[in-house]
Every structure is written in C-alpha cells, then in structure tokens.
CHARMM-style PDB file with segment names, atoms N, HN, CA, C and O in Angstrom:
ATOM      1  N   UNK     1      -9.887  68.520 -60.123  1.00  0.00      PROA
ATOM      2  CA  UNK     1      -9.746  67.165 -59.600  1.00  0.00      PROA
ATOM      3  C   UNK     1      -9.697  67.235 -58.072  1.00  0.00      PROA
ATOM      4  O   UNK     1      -8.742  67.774 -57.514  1.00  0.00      PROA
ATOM      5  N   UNK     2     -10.934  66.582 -57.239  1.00  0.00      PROA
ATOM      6  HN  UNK     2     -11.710  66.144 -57.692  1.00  0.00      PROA
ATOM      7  CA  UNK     2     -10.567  66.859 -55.958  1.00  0.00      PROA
ATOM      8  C   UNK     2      -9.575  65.629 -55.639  1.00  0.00      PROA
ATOM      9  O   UNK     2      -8.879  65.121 -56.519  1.00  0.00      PROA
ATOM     10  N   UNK     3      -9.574  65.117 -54.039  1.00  0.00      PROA
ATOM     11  HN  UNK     3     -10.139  65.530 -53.325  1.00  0.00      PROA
ATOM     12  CA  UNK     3      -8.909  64.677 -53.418  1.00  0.00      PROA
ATOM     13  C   UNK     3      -9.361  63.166 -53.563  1.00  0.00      PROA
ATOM     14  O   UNK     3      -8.453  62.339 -53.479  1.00  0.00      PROA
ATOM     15  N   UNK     4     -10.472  62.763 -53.742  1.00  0.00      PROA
ATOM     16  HN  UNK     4     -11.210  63.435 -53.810  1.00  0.00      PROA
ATOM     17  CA  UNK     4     -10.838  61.105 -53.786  1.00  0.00      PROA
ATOM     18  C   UNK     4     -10.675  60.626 -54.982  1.00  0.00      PROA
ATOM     19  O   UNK     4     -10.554  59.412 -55.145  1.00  0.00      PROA
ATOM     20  N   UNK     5     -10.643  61.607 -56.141  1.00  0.00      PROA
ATOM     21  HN  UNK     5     -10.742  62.593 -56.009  1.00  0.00      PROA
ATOM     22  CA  UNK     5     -10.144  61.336 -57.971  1.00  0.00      PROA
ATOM     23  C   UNK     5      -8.820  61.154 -57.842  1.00  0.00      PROA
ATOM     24  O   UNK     5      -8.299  60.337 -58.601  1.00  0.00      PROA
ATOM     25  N   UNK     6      -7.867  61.963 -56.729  1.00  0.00      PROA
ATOM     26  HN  UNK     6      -8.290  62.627 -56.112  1.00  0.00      PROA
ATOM     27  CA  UNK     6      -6.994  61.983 -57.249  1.00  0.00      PROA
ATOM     28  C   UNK     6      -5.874  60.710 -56.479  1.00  0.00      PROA
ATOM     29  O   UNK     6      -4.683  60.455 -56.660  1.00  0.00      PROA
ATOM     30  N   UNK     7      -6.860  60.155 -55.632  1.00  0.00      PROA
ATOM     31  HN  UNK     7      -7.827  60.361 -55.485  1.00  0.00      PROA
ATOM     32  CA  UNK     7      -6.382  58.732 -54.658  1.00  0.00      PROA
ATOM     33  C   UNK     7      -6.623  57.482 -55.502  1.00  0.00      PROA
ATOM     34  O   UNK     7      -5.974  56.437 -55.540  1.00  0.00      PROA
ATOM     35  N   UNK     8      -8.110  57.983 -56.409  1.00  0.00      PROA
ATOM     36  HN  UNK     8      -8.637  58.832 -56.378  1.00  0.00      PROA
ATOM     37  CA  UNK     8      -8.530  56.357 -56.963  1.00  0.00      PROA
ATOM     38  C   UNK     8      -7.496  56.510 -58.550  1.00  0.00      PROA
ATOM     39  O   UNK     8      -7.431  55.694 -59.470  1.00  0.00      PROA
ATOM     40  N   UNK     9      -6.887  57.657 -58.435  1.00  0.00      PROA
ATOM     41  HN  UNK     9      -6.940  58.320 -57.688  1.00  0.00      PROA
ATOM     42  CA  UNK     9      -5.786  57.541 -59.533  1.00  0.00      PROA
ATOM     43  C   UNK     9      -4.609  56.930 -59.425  1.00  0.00      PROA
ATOM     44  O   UNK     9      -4.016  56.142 -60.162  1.00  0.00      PROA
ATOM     45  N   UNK    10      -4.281  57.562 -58.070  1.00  0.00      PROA
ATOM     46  HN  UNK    10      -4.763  58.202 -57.472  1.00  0.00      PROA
ATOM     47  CA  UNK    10      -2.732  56.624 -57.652  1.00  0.00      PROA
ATOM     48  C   UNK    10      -3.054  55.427 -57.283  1.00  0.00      PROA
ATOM     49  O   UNK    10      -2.019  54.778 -57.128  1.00  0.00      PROA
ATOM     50  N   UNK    11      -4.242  54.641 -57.005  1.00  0.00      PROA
ATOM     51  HN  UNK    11      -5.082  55.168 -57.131  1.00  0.00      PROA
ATOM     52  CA  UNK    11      -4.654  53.402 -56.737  1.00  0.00      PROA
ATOM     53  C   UNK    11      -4.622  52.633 -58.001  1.00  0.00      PROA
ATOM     54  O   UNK    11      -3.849  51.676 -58.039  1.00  0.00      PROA
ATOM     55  N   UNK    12      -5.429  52.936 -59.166  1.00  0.00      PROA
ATOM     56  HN  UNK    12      -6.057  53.714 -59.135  1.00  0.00      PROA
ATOM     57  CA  UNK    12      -5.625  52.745 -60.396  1.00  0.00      PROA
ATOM     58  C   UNK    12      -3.798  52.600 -61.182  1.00  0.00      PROA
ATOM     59  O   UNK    12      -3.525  51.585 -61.822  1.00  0.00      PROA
ATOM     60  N   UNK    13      -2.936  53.518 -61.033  1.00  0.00      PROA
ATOM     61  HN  UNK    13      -3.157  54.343 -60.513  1.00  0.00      PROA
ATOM     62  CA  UNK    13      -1.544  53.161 -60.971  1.00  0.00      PROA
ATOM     63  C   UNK    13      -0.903  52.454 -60.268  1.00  0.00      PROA
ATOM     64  O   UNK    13      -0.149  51.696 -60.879  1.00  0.00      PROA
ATOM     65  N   UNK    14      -0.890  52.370 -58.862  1.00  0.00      PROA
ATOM     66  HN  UNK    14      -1.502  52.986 -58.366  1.00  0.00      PROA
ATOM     67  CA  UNK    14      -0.143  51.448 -58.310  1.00  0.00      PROA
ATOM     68  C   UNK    14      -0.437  50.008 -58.816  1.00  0.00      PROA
ATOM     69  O   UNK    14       0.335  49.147 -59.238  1.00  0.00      PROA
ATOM     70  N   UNK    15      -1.761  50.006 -58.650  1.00  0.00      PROA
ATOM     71  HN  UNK    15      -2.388  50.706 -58.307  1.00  0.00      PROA
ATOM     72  CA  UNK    15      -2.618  48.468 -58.884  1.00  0.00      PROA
ATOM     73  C   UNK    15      -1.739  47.718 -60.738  1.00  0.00      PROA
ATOM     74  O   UNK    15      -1.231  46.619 -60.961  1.00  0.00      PROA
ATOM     75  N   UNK    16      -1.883  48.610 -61.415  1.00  0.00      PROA
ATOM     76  HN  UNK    16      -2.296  49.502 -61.234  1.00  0.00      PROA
ATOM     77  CA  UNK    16      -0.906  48.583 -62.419  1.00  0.00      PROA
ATOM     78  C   UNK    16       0.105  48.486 -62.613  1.00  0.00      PROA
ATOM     79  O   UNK    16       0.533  48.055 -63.684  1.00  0.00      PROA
ATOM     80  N   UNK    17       0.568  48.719 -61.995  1.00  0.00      PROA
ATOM     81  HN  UNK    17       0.221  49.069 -61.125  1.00  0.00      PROA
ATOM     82  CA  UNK    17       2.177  48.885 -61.902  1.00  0.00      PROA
ATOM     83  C   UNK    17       2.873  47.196 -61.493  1.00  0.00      PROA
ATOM     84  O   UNK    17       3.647  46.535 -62.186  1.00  0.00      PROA
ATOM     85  N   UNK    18       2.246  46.822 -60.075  1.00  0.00      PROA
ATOM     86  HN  UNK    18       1.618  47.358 -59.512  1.00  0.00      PROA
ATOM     87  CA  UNK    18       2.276  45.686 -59.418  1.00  0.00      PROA
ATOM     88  C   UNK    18       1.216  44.275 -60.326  1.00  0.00      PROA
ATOM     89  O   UNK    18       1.123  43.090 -60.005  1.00  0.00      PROA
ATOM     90  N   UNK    19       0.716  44.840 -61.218  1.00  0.00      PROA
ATOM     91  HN  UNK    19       0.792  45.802 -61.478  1.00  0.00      PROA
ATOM     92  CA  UNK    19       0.363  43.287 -61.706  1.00  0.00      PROA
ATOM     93  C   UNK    19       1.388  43.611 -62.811  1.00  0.00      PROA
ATOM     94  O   UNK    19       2.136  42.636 -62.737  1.00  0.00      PROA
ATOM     95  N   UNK    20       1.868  44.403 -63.793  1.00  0.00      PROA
ATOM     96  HN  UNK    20       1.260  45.195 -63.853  1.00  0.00      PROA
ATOM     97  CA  UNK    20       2.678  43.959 -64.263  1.00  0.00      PROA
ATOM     98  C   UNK    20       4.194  43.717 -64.026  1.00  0.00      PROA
ATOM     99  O   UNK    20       4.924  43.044 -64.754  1.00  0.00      PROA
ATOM    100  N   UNK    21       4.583  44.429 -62.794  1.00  0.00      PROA
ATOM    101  HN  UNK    21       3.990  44.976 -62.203  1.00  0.00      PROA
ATOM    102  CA  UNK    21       5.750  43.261 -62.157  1.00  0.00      PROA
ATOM    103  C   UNK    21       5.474  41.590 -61.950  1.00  0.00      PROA
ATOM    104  O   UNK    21       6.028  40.532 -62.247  1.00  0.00      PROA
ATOM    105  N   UNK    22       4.045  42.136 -61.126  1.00  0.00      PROA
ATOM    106  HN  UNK    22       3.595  42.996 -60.885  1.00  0.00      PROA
ATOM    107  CA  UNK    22       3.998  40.615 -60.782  1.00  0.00      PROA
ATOM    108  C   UNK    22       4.134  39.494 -61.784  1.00  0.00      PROA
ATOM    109  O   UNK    22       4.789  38.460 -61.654  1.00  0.00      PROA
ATOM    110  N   UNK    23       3.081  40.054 -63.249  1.00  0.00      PROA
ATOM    111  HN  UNK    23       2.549  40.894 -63.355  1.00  0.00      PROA
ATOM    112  CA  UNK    23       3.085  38.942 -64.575  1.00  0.00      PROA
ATOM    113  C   UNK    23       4.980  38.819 -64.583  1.00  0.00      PROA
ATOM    114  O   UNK    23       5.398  37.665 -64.486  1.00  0.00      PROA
ATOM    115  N   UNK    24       5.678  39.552 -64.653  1.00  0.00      PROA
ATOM    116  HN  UNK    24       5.338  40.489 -64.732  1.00  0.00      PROA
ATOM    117  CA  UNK    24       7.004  39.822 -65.500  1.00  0.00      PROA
ATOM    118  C   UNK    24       7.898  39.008 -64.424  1.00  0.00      PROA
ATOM    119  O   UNK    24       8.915  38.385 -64.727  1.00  0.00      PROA
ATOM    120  N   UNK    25       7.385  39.104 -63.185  1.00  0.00      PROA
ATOM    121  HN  UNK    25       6.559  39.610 -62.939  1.00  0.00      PROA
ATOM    122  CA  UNK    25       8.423  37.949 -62.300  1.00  0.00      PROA
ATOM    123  C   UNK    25       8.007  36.344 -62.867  1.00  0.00      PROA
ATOM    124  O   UNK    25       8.813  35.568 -63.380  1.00  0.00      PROA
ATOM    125  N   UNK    26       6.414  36.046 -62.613  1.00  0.00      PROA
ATOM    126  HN  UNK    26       5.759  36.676 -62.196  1.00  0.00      PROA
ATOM    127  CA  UNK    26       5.795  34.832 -62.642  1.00  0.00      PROA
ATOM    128  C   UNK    26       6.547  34.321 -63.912  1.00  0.00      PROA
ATOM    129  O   UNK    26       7.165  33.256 -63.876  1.00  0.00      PROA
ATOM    130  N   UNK    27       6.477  35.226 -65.225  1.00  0.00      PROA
ATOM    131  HN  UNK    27       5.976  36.091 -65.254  1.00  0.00      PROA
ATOM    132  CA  UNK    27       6.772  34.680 -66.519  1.00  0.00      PROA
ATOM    133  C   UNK    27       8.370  34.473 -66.572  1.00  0.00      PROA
ATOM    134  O   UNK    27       8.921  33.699 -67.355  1.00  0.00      PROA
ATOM    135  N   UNK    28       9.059  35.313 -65.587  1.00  0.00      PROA
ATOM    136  HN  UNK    28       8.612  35.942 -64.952  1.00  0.00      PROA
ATOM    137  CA  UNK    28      10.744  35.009 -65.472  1.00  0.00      PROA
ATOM    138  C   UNK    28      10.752  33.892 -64.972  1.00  0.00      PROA
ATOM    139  O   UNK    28      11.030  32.936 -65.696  1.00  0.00      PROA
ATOM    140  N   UNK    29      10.400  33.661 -63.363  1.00  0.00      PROA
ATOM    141  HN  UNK    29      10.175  34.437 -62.775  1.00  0.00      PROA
ATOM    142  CA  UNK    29      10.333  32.812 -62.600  1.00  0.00      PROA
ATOM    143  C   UNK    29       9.841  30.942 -63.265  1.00  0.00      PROA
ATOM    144  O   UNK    29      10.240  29.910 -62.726  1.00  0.00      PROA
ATOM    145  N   UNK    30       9.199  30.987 -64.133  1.00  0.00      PROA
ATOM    146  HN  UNK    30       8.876  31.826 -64.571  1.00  0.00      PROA
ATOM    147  CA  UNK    30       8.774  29.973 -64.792  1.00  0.00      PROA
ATOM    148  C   UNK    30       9.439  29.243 -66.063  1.00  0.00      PROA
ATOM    149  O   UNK    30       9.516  28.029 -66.248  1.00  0.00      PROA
ATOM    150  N   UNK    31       9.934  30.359 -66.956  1.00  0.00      PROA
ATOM    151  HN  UNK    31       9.871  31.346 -66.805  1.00  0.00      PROA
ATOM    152  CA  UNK    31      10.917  30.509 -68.203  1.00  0.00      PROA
ATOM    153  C   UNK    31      12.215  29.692 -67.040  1.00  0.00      PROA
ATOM    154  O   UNK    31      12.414  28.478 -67.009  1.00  0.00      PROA
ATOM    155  N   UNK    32      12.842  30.575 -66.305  1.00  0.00      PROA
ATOM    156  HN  UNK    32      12.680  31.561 -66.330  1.00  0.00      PROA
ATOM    157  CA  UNK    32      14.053  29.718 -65.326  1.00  0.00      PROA
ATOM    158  C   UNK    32      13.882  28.315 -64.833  1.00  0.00      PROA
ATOM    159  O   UNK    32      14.784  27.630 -64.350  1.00  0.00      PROA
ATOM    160  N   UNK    33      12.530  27.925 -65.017  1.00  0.00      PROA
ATOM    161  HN  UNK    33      11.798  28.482 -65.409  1.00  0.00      PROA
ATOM    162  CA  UNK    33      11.985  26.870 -64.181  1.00  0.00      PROA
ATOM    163  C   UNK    33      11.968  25.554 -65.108  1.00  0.00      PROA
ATOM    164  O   UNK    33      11.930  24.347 -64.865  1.00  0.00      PROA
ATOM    165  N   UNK    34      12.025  26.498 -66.533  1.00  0.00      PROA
ATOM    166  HN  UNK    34      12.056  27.478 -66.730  1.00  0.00      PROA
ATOM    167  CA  UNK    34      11.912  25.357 -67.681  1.00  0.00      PROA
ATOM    168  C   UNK    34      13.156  25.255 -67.979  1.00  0.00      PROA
ATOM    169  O   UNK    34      13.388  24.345 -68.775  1.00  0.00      PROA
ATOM    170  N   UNK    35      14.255  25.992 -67.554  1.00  0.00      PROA
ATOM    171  HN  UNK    35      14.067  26.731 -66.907  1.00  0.00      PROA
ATOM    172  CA  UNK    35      15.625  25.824 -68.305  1.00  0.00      PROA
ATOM    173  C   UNK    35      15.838  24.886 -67.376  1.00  0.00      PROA
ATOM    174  O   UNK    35      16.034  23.728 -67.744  1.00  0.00      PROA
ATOM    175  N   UNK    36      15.835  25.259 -65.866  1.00  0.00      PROA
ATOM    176  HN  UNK    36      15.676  26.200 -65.567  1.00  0.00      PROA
ATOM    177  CA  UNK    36      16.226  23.963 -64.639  1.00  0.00      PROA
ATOM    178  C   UNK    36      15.996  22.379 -65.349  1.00  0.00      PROA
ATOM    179  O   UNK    36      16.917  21.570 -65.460  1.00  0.00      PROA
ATOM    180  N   UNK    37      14.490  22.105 -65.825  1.00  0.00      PROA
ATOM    181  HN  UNK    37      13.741  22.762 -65.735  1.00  0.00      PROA
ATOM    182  CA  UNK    37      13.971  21.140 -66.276  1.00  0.00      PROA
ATOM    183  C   UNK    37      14.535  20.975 -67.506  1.00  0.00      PROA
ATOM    184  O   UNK    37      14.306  19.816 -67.850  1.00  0.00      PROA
ATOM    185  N   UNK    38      15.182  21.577 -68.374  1.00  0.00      PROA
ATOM    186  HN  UNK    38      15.367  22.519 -68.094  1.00  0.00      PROA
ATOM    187  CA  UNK    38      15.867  20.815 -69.659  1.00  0.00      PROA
ATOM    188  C   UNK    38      17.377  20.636 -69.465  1.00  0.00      PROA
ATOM    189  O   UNK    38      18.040  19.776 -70.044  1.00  0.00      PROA
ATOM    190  N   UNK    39      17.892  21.602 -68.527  1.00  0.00      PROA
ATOM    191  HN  UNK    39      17.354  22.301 -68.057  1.00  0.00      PROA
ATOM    192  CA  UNK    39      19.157  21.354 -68.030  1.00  0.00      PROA
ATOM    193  C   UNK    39      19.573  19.726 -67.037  1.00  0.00      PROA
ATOM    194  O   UNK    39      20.566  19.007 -66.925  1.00  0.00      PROA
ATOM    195  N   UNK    40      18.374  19.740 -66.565  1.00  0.00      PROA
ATOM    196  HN  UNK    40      17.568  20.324 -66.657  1.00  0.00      PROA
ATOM    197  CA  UNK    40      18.685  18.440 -65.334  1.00  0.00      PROA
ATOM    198  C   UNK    40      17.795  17.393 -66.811  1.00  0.00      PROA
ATOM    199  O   UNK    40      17.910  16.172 -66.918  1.00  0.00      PROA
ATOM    200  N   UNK    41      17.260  17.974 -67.433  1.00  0.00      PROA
ATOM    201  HN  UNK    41      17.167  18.966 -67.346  1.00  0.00      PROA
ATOM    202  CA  UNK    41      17.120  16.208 -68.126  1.00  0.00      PROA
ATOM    203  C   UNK    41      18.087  16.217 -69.204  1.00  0.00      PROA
ATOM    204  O   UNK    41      18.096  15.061 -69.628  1.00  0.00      PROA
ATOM    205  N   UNK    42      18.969  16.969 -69.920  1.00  0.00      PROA
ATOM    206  HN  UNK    42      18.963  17.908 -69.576  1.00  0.00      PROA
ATOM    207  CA  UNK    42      20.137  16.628 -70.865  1.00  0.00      PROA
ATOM    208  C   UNK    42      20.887  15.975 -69.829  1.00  0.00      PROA
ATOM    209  O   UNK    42      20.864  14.746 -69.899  1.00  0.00      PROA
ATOM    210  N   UNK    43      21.628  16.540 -68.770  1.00  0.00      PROA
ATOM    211  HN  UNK    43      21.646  17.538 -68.714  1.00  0.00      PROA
ATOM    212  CA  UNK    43      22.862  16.217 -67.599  1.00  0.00      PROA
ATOM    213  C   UNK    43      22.024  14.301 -67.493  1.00  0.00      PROA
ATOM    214  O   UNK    43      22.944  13.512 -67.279  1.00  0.00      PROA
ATOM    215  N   UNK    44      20.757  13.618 -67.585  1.00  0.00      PROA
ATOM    216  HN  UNK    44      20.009  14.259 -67.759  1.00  0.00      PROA
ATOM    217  CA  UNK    44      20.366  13.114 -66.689  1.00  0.00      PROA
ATOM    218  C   UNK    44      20.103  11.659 -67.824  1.00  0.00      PROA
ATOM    219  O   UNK    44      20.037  10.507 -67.394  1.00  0.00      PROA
ATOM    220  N   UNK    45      19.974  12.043 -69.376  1.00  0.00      PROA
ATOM    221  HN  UNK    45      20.027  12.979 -69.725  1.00  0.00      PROA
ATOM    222  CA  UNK    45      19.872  11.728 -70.679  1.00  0.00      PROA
ATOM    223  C   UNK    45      21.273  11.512 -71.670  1.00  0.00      PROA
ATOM    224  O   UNK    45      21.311  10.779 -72.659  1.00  0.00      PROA
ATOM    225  N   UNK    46      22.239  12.218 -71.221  1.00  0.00      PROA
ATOM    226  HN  UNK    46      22.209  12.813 -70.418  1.00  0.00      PROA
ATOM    227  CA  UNK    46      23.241  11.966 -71.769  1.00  0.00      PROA
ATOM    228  C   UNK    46      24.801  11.738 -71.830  1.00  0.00      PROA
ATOM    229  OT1 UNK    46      25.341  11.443 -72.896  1.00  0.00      PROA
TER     230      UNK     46
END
C-alpha cells in the first residue's frame, strides 16, 4: 500500500465517520425539536 492508498483511506474514513455524526446530531437535534413542539402545544392546549 503506498502513500496516496493509504490517504484516500483515511479520507474514505474520516468522510464516514463525520456524516454519520452529522446524520446522528440532525436526527437528535430534530427528535428534541418535536418534543419542544408537543411540549409547548400540551402547556398551550390544556
């Protein structure tokens, strides 16, 4: 394995690594976003 296999490998991982944080924040970040929205409409409903 020379030296440019072994860059487009750690590229090929990093790049991986960071979209699935990224999915796993977006899908936290949104899930929290829907509790905000059922929390402020019970408080707002009853």
């Amino acid at each position: 394995m020379n030296e440019t296999e072994n860059r487009e490998t750690k590229a090929k991982f990093w790049l991986k690594r960071i979209g699935v944080l990224g999915f796993l924040f977006f899908l936290i970040k949104g899930l929290l976003w829907v509790g905000v929205a059922v929390f402020a409409g019970k408080a707002l409903f009853d």
